[in-house]
TORTI-714779 format. One line per field, with one value per atom (N, C-alpha, C): residue in one letter; y, x, z; atom name. Coordinates in steps of 0.05 Angstrom, whole numbers. Layout:
rest A_...
yy Y_...
xx X_...
zz Z_...
atom CA_...
This chain:
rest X_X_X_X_X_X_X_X_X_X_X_X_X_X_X_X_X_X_X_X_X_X_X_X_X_X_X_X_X_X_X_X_X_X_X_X_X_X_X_X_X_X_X_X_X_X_X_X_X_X_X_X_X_X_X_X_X_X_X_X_X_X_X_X_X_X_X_X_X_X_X_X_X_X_X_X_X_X_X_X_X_X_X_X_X_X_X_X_X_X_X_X_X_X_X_X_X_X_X_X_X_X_X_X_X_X_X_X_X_X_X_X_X_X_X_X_X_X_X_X_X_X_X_X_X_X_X_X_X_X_X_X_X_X_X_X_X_X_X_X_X_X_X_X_X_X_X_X_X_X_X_X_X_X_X_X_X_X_X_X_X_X_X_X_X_X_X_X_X_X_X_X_X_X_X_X_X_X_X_X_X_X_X_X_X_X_X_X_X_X_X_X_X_X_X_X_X_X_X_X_X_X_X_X_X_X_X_X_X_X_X_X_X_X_X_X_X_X_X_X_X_X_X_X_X_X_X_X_X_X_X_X_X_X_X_X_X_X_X_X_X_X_X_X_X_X_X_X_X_X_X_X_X_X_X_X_X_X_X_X_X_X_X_X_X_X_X_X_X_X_X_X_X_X_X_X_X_X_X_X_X_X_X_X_X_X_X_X_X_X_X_X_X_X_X_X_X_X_X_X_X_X_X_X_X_X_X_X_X_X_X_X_X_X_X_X_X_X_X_X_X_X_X_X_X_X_X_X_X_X_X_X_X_X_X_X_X_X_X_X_X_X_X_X_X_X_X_X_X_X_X_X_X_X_X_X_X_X_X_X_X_X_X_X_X_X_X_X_X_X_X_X_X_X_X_X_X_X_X_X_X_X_X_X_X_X_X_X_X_X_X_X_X_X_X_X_X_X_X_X_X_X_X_X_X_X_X_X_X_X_X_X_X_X_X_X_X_X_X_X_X_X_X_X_X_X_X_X_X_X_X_X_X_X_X_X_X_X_X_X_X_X_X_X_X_X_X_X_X_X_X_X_X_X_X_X_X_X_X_X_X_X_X_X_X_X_X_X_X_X_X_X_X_X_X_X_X_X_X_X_X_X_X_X_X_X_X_X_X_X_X_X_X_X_X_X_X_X_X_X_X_X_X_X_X_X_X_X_X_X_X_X_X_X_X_X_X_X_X_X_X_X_X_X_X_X_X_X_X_X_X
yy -679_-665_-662_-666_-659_-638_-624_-602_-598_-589_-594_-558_-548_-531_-531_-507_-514_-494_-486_-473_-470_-440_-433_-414_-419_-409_-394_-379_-362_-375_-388_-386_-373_-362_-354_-368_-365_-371_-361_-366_-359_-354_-333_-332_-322_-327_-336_-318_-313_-288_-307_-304_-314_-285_-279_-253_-262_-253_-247_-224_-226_-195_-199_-186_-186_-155_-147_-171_-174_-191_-189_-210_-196_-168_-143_-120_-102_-76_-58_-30_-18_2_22_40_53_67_55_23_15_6_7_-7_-37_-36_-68_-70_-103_-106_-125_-121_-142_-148_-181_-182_-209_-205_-219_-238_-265_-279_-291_-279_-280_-312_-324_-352_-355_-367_-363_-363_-366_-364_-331_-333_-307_-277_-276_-261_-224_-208_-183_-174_-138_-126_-113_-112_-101_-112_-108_-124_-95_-95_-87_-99_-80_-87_-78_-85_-83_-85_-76_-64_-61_-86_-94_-87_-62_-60_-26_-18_4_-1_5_2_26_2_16_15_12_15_-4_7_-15_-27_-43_-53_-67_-62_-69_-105_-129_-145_-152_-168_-170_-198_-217_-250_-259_-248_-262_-251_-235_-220_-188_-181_-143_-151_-124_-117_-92_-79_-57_-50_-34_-23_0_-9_4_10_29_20_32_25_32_46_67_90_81_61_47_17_7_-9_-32_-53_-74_-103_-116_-133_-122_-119_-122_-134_-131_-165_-155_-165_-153_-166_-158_-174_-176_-187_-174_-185_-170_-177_-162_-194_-185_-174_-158_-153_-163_-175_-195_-193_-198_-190_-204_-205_-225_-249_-256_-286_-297_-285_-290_-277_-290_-276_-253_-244_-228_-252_-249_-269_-252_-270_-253_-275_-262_-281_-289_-297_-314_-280_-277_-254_-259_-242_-244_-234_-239_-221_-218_-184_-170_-157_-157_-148_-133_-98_-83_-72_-63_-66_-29_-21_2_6_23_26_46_36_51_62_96_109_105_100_96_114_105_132_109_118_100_126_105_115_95_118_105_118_106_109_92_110_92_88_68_67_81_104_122_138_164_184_190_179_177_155_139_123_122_105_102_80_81_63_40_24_3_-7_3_3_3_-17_-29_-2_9_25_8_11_-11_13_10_25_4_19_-3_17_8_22_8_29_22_37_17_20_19_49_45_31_34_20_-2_-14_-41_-60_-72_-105_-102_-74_-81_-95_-104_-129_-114_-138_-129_-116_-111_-100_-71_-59_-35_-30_-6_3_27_18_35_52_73_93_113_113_136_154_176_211_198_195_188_189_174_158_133_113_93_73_46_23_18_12_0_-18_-27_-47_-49_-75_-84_-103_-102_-114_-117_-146_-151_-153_-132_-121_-148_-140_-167_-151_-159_-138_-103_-101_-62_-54_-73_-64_-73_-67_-86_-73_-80_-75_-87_-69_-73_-61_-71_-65_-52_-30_-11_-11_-10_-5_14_32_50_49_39_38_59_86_111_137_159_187_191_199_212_225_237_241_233_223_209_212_211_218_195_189_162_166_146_152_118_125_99_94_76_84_52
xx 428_433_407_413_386_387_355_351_338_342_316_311_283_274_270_276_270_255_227_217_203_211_207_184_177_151_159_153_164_135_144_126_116_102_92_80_93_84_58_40_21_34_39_50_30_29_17_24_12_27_15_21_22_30_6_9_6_35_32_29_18_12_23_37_52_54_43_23_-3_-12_-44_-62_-76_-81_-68_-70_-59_-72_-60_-80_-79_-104_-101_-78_-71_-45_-19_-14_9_14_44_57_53_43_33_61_69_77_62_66_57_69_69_96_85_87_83_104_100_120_110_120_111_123_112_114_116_135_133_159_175_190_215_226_244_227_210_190_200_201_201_185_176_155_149_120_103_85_83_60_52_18_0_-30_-16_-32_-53_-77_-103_-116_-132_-145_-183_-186_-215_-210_-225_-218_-206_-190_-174_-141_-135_-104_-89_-74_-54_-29_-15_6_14_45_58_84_95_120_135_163_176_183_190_191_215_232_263_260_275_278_260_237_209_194_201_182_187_158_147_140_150_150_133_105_99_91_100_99_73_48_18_15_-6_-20_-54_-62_-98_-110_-120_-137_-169_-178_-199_-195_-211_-212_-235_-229_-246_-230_-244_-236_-220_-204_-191_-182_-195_-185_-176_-147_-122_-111_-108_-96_-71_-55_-30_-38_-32_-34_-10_-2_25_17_30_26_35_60_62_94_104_126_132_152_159_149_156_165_139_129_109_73_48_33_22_7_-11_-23_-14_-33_-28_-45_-56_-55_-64_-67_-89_-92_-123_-129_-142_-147_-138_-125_-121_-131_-154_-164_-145_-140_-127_-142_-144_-160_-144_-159_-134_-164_-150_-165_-165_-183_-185_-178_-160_-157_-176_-185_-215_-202_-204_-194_-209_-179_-196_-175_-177_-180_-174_-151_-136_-157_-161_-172_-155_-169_-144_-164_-173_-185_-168_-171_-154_-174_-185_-203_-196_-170_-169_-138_-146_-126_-111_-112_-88_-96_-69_-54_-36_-44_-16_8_40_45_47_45_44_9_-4_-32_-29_-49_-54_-73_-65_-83_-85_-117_-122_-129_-115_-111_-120_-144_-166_-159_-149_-135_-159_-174_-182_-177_-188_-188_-212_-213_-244_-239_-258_-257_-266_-265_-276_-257_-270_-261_-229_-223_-196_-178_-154_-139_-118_-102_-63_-63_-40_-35_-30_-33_-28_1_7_30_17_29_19_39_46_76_67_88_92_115_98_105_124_108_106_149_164_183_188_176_182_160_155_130_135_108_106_91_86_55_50_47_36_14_-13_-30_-42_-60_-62_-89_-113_-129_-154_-173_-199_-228_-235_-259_-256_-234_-225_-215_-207_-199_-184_-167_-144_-137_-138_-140_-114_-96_-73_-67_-54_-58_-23_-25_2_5_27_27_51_68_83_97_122_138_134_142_142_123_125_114_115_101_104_75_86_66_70_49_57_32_38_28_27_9_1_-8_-5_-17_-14_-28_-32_-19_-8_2_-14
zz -1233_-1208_-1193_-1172_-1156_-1147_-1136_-1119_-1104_-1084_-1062_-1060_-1042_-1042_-1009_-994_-971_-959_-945_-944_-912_-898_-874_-871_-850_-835_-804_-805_-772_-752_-732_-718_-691_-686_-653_-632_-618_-588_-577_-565_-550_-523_-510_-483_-463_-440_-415_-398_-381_-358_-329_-310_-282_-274_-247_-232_-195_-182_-155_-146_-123_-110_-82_-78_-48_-34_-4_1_5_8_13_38_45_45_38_44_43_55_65_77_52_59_37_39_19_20_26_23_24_1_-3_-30_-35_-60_-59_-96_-86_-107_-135_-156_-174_-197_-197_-209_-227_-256_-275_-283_-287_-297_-325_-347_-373_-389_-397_-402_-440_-447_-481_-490_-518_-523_-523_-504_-492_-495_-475_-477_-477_-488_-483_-494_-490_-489_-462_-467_-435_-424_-402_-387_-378_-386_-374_-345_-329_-298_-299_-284_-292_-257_-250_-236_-251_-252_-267_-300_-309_-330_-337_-310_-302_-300_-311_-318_-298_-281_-258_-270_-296_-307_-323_-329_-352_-347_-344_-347_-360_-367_-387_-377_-394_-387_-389_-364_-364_-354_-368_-352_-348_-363_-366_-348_-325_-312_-317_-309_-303_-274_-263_-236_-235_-221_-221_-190_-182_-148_-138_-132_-135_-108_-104_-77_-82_-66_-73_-51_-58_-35_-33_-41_-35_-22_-9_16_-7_-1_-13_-25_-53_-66_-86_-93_-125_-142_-167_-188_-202_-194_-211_-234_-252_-269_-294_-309_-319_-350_-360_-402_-410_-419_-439_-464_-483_-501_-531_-526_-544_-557_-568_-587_-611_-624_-655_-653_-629_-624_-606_-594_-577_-569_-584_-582_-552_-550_-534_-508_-476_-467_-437_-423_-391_-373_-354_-324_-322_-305_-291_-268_-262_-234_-213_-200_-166_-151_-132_-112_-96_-89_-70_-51_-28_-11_8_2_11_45_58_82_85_97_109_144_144_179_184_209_224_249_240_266_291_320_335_355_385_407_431_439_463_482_508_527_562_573_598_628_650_672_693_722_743_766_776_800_823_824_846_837_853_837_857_882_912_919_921_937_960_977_997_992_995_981_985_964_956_959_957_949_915_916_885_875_850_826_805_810_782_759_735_700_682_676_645_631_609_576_562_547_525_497_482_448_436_421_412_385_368_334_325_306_300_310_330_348_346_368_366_382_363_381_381_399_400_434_432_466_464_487_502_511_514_532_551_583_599_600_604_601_628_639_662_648_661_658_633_617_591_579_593_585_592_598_598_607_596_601_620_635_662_664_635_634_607_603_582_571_566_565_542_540_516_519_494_491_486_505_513_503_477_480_482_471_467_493_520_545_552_578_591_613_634_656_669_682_700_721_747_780_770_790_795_821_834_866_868_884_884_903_919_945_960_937_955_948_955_941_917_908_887_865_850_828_804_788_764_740_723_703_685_677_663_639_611_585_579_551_541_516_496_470_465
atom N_CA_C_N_CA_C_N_CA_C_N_CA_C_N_CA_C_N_CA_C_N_CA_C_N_CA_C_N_CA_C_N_CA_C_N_CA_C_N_CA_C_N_CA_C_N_CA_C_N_CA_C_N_CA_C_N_CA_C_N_CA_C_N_CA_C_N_CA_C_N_CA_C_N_CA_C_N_CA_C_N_CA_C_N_CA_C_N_CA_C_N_CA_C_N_CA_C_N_CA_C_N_CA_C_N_CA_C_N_CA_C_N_CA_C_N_CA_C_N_CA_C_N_CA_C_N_CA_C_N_CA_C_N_CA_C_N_CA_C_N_CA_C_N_CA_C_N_CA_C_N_CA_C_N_CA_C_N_CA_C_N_CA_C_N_CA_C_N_CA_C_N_CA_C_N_CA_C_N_CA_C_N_CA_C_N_CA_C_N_CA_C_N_CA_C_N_CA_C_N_CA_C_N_CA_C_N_CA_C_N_CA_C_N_CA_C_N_CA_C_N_CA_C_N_CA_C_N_CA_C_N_CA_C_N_CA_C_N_CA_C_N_CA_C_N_CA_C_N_CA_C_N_CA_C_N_CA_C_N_CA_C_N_CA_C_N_CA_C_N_CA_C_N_CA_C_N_CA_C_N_CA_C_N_CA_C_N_CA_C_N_CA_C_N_CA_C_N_CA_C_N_CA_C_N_CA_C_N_CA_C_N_CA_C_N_CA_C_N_CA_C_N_CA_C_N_CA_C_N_CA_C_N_CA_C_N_CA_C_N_CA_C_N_CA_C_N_CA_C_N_CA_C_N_CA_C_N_CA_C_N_CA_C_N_CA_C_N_CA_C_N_CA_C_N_CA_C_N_CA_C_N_CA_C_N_CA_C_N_CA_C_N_CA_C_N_CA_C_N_CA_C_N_CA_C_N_CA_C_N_CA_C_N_CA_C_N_CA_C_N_CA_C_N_CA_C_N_CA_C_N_CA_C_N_CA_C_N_CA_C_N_CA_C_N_CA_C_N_CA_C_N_CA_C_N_CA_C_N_CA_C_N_CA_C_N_CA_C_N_CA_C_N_CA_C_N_CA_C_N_CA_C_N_CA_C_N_CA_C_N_CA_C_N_CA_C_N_CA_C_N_CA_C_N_CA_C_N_CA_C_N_CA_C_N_CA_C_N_CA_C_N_CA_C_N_CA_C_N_CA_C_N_CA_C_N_CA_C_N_CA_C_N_CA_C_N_CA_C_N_CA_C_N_CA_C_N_CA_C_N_CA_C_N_CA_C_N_CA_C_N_CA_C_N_CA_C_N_CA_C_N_CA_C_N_CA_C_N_CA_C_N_CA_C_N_CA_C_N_CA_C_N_CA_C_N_CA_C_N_CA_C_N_CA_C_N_CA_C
C-alpha cells in the first residue's frame, strides 16, 4: 500500500497601501478626505493615517479601502501617509507620501470710493472697489441700497473700477461684497 504525506504552510501576503487625498490643495479648516486602497490578499484590519510622524487617526478597512475625513488648522506642506497594519493573511505595509498643501486665507477688507457724491442724471459716477490681502483675484459685486447688483467687476491688481449713471432722482447707497 502506498502513502503519501502531505504537508501545509500558511502563507502571507505583504500588502501595500496607495493613499488619495481629496482635495488638494486645501484651506485650513476644511474637510479633507483620505482614502487608502489596501492591496493583498482580502485585506481587513486598520489603516493608520499619518501626518509626518503624527497620527490623524484610524480606520477600519472595508473592500480593501479605509476612508478617514481630517482637516488641518495649520497652513503649509503635509506628508501624509497611510500604514496598514496587517492581518492573518496579509503582512503590515504603507504608502509612498502625499504632499497636501493646505493654504491659509489672509483676511482682507473690501473697500469702495466714488469720484463724486452728486450727480445730475444720467451723468456717469465712476466706483473703484477694492480688495486688500495677498494679490487678490476674482470679481466684485457692486450692490445698491444694498438689495440688488448693479455691477460686476473683475478684480486687476486688488481694484475695479465701474461707471454708474442714474435717469432720475434719487438717493442711493452703495456697498461692495
Amino acid at each position: 500500500a502506498a502513502t503519501a504525506s502531505l504537508s501545509t504552510t500558511k502563507m502571507t501576503v505583504t500588502a501595500g497601501a496607495s493613499l488619495a487625498v481629496s482635495p488638494n490643495p486645501a484651506s485650513v479648516g476644511q474637510s479633507v478626505t483620505l482614502t487608502a486602497t489596501v492591496s493583498g490578499t482580502n485585506p481587513t484590519g486598520t489603516v493608520t493615517f499619518k501626518d509626518g510622524s503624527a497620527t490623524l487617526g484610524t480606520a477600519a478597512v472595508s473592500g480593501a479601502t479605509a476612508t478617514l475625513v481630517t482637516s488641518f488648522s495649520t497652513g503649509g506642506t503635509h506628508s501624509l501617509t497611510a500604514v496598514y497594519g496587517g492581518d492573518a493573511n496579509n503582512k503590515a505595509g504603507g504608502s509612498l507620501a502625499v504632499a497636501l498643501t493646505v493654504l491659509t486665507k489672509v483676511n482682507s477688507t473690501a473697500t469702495l470710493s466714488v469720484d463724486r457724491t452728486v450727480a445730475n442724471a444720467n451723468q456717469v459716477i465712476y466706483v473703484t472697489m477694492g480688495v486688500t490681502g495677498s494679490s487678490p483675484t476674482g470679481t466684485v459685486n457692486l450692490m445698491v441700497n444694498n438689495s440688488y447688483s448693479v455691477a460686476t467687476a473683475t478684480l486687476s491688481n486688488g481694484s475695479a473700477v465701474v461707471g454708474l449713471s442714474w435717469s432720475g432722482p434719487g438717493t442711493f447707497s452703495l456697498t461692495t461684497q
